[in-house]
N, C-alpha and C positions, 0 to 999 in steps of 0.2 A: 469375478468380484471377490474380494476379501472378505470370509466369512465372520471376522472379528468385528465389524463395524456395522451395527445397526443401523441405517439411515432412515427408515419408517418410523424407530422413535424418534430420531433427529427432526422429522418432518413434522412430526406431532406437536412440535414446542416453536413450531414457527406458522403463527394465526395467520400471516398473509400468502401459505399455500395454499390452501382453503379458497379463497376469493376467485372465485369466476366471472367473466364478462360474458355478458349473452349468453349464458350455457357452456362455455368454453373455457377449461382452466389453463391457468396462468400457467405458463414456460419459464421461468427467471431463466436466463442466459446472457444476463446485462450484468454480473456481478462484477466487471473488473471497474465498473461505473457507479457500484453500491451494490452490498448487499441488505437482502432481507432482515429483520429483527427477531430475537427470539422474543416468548410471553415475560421472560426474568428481565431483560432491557425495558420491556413495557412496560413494569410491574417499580421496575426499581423507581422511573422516571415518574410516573405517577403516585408513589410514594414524595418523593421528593418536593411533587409541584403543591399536593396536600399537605403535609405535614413539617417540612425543612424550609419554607418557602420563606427566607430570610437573608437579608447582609450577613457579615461577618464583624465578629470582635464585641458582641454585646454579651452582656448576661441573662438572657431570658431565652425559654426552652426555645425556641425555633432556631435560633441565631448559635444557638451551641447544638444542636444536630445538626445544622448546616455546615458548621465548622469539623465535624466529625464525619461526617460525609465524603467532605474536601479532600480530608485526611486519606479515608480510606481508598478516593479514590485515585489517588495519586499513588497510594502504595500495591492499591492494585494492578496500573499499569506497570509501576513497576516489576513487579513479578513477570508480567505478562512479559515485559522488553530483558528480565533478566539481571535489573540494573541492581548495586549495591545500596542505594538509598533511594529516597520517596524524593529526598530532595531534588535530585537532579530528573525528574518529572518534571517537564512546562505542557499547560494546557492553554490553548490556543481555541480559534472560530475554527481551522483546516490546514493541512499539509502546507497550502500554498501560501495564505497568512502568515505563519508561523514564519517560513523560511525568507519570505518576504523581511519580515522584521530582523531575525537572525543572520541575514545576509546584511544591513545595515548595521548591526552589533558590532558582527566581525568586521566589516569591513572601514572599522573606525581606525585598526590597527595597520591599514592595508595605506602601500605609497605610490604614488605613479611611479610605475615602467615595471610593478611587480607585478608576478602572472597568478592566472589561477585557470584549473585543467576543470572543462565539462567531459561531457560525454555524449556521443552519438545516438547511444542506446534510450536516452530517457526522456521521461514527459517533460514537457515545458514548467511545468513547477519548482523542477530541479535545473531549467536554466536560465530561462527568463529573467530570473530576481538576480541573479550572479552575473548576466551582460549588463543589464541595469548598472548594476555598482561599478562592472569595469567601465560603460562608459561614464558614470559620474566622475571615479576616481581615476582614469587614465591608466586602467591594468591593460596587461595583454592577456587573451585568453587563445589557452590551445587546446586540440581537442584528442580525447581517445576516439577512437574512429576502431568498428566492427569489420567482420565479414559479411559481408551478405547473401554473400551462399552458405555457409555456415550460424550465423546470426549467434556468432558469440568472435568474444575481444581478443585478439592470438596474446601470447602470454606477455609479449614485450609492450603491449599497448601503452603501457603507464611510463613505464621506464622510459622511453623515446621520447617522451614528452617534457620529463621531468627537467628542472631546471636547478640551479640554485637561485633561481629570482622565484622561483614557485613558491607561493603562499597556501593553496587551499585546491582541494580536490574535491568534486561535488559529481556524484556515481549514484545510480540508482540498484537496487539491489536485487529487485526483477524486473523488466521492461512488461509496458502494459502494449506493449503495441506485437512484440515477436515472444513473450511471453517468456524468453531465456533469464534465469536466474547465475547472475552475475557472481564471476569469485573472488566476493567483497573480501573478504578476510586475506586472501592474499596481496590485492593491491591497496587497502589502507595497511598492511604491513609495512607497503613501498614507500607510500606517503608519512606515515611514522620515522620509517628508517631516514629518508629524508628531510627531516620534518613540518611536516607538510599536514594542515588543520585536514582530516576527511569528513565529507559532512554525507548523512546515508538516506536515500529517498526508500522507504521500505515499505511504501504504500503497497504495490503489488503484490509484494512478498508476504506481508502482515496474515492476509487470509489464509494462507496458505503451506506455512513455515514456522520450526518456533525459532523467535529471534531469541538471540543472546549476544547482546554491547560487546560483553568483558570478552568470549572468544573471538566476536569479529576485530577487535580493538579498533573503532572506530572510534571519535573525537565527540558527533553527531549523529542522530538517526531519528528521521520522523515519521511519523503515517498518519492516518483519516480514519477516527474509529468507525467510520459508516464503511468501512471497507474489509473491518474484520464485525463485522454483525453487529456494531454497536449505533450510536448517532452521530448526529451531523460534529463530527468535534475531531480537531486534529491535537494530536500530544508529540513532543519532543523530549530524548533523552540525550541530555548534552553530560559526557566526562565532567564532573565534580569541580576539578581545578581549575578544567577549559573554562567554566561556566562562573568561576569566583574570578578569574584572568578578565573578562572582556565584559566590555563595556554595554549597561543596555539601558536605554531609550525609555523612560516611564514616569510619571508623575511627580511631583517632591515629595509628598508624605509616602509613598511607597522605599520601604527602604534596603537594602543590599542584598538582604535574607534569600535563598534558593528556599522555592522555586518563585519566588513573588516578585523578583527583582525581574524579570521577562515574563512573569502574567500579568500582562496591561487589564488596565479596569477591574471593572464585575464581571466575573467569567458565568457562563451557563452552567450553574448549581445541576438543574434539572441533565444536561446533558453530561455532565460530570457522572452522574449519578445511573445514568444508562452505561456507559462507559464501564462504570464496576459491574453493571447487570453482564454486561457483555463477556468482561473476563471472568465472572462468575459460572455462567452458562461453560463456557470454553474449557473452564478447568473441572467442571461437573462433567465434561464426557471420557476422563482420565481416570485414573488411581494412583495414591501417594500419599505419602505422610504429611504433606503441606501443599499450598498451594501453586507454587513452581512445579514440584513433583509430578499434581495432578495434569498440568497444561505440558510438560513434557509427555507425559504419557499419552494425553489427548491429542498430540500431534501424529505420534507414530501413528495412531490407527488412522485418522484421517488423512495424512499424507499421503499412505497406502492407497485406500481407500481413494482419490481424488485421482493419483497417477495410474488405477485399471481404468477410471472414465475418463483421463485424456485420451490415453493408447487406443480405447474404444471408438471415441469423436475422429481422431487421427487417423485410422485404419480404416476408418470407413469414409472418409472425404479424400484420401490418395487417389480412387480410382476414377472419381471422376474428372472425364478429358476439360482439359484446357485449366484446373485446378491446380493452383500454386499455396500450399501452407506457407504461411511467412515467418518460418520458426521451426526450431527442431521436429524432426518427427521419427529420428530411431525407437525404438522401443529400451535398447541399451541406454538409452539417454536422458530418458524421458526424468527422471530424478534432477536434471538438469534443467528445468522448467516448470512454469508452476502451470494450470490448466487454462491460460488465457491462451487462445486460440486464433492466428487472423490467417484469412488467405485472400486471394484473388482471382476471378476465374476471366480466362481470356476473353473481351470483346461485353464483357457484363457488369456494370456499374452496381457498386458494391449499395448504394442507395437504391437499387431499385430489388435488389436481394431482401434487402432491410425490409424493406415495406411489403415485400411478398410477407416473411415472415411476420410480422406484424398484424396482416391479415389473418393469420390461422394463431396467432395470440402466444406467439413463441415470441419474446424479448429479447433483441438481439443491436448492436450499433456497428454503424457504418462512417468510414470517411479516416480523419485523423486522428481521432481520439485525443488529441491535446500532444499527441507523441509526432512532434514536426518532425527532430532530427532523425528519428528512423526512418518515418515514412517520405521524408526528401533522400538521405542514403539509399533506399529501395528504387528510388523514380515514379513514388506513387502521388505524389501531392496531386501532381494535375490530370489523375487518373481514377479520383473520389477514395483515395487510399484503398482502406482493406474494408472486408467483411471479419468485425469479433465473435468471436462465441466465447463467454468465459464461467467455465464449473463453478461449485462450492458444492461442498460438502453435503449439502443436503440437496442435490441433484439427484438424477436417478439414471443407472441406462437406460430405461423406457423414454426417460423424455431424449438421451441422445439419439435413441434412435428414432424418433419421431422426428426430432431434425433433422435429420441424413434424409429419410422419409421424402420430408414436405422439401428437401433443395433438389432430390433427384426431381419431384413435380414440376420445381420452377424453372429445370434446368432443362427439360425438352421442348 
């Protein structure tokens, strides 16, 4: 393990390690489904529901710290995604809302018989809302289609597909299902060079990676702050121009302004405000002149730090017979994958693994995970899909290997 990463302080600033049932403490290994919160998410949100707990655009103290809240917390993700301005921050209820709505934006500009490219690899969040509009609007959709013995995209993927009737490329940027961390920056390269709108599902990624827009050159990118330690709240960072170009869906007294012009209604103050607890925390585990600085540097170490506890999960679940990892597992490779983890073991219904686990109080999900098109690519739908394990940061190898542990029990 990486001697530069404390995780015992890490563990100290999250109150719901702590919590035991029956005498038995909690396992978190459900993280690619949510993760835990730290006390600064708590702290900021309850600030918030006390003290800001107002509309916007009035003159009286509640209603101008709320407003300054908003502010900050939109510049704070900023940082976090790398983006040039606060403005092109949109906050949303979740990833799949958001994209919901933003696929109805875009596709205002969109004409029957033009295409637009999914992908194999990703959760229904990033496809679902884009078959929707093609079949509203009469697009054609094609797809990038993986290896499955490999579970990554061979390099022509995108190209082969591309078209000049192509309008829009919708790629997730790590799979929650085989866990491969996709190479977004070179295929919205392709989609640029062509130009082709790229819109980037980074939920998987978020925990686990630091994002940066301006080097992926991406169009779009969204994620779920419950997924990088924050609350229930998903944020979008859409390209400046893209976002003052296209068209979006909202009230008459709301007016053009980014990021207002696609934050429908009253957004969750309180959860807004978790959200900065979140990238506060995140950039507090760094060092740096500023706040970007510090979240870059907090990434090396935990990146580190999360890819010795894949290799570790990985290395010790190869040897068991009839086990199939659905997902990289070189150790050369491992950088190529964030730590969501799924396999399948011959003749064993990954729901009844689940629930083994679930008994000895280790957190664990089973079946589809929301990620059809991989796990129909694999031939696992009508097979209860996979067994996930998925790290964070404030995991420990004691609890991996209490898991390896409790599945060699369930497995004799």
């Amino acid at each position: 393990m990486p001697s530069a990463f404390d995780v015992a302080s890490v563990r100290r600033q999250f109150p719901s390690l702590a919590v035991t049932d029956a005498g038995k403490t909690r396992c978190y290994l459900d993280n690619p489904a949510g993760t835990q919160v730290p006390q600064r998410v708590i702290d900021r949100t309850l600030e918030a529901l006390v003290e800001k707990n107002s509309n916007l655009g009035g003159f009286f103290s509640s209603t101008v710290q709320a407003g300054k809240l908003v502010d900050d917390a939109h510049q704070a993700v900023a940082d976090l995604y790398g983006a040039t301005s606060a403005e092109e921050i949109i906050f949303g209820q979740n990833m799949t809302t958001l994209t919901l709505h933003m696929s109805r934006c875009l596709g205002r500009q969109f004409k029957a018989g033009d295409e637009i490219v999914l992908s194999r690899m990703d959760h229904d969040a990033n496809v679902a809302p884009w078959l929707l509009l093609a079949e509203d609007k009469g697009l054609t959709v094609r797809w990038m289609d993986f290896d499955p013995e490999t579970f990554e995209f061979p390099d022509d993927a995108l190209t082969k597909v591309l078209s000049p009737r192509t309008k829009l490329l919708a790629l997730g940027y790590a799979s929650n299902c085989t866990g491969t961390i996709n190479d977004v920056r070179r295929f919205c390269g392709e989609a640029r060079a062509a130009g082709v709108i790229s819109y980037v599902d980074a939920v998987q990624f978020a925990p686990h990676g630091l994002v940066d827009v301006m080097a992926l050159g991406c169009d779009f990118l969204v994620s779920s702050a419950y997924k990088w330690f924050g609350p229930h709240m998903g944020i979008l960072w859409g390209r400046k121009d893209r976002l003052q170009q296209t068209f979006g869906y909202k009230v008459r007294p709301a007016g053009e302004d980014l990021p207002h012009k696609f934050e429908t209604g009253t957004l969750s103050h309180e959860g807004m405000a978790g959200c900065l607890g979140a990238v506060e925390y995140l950039a507090s585990l760094g060092t740096g002149g500023n706040r970007r600085a510090e979240l870059v540097s907090a990434w090396q170490a935990m990146e580190a730090y999360e890819q010795s506890l894949t290799q570790r999960l990985i290395d010790g679940l190869l040897p068991f017979k009839g086990l199939k990892v659905r997902g990289i597992t070189s150790a050369n490779a491992v950088h190529r994958r964030v730590p969501t983890v799924s396999f399948t073991v011959d003749g064993v219904d990954p729901a009844r693994l689940a629930k083994h686990f679930a008994g000895e109080n280790i957190f664990v999900w089973s079946g589809h995970n929301y990620a059809i098109e991989p796990c129909t690519r694999m031939g696992l739908m009508d097979k209860g899909g996979v067994l996930r394990v998925g790290l964070a940061h404030y995991n420990t190898a004691e609890e991996v290997d209490g898991f390896l542990s409790s599945l060699a029990t369930a497995l004799r």
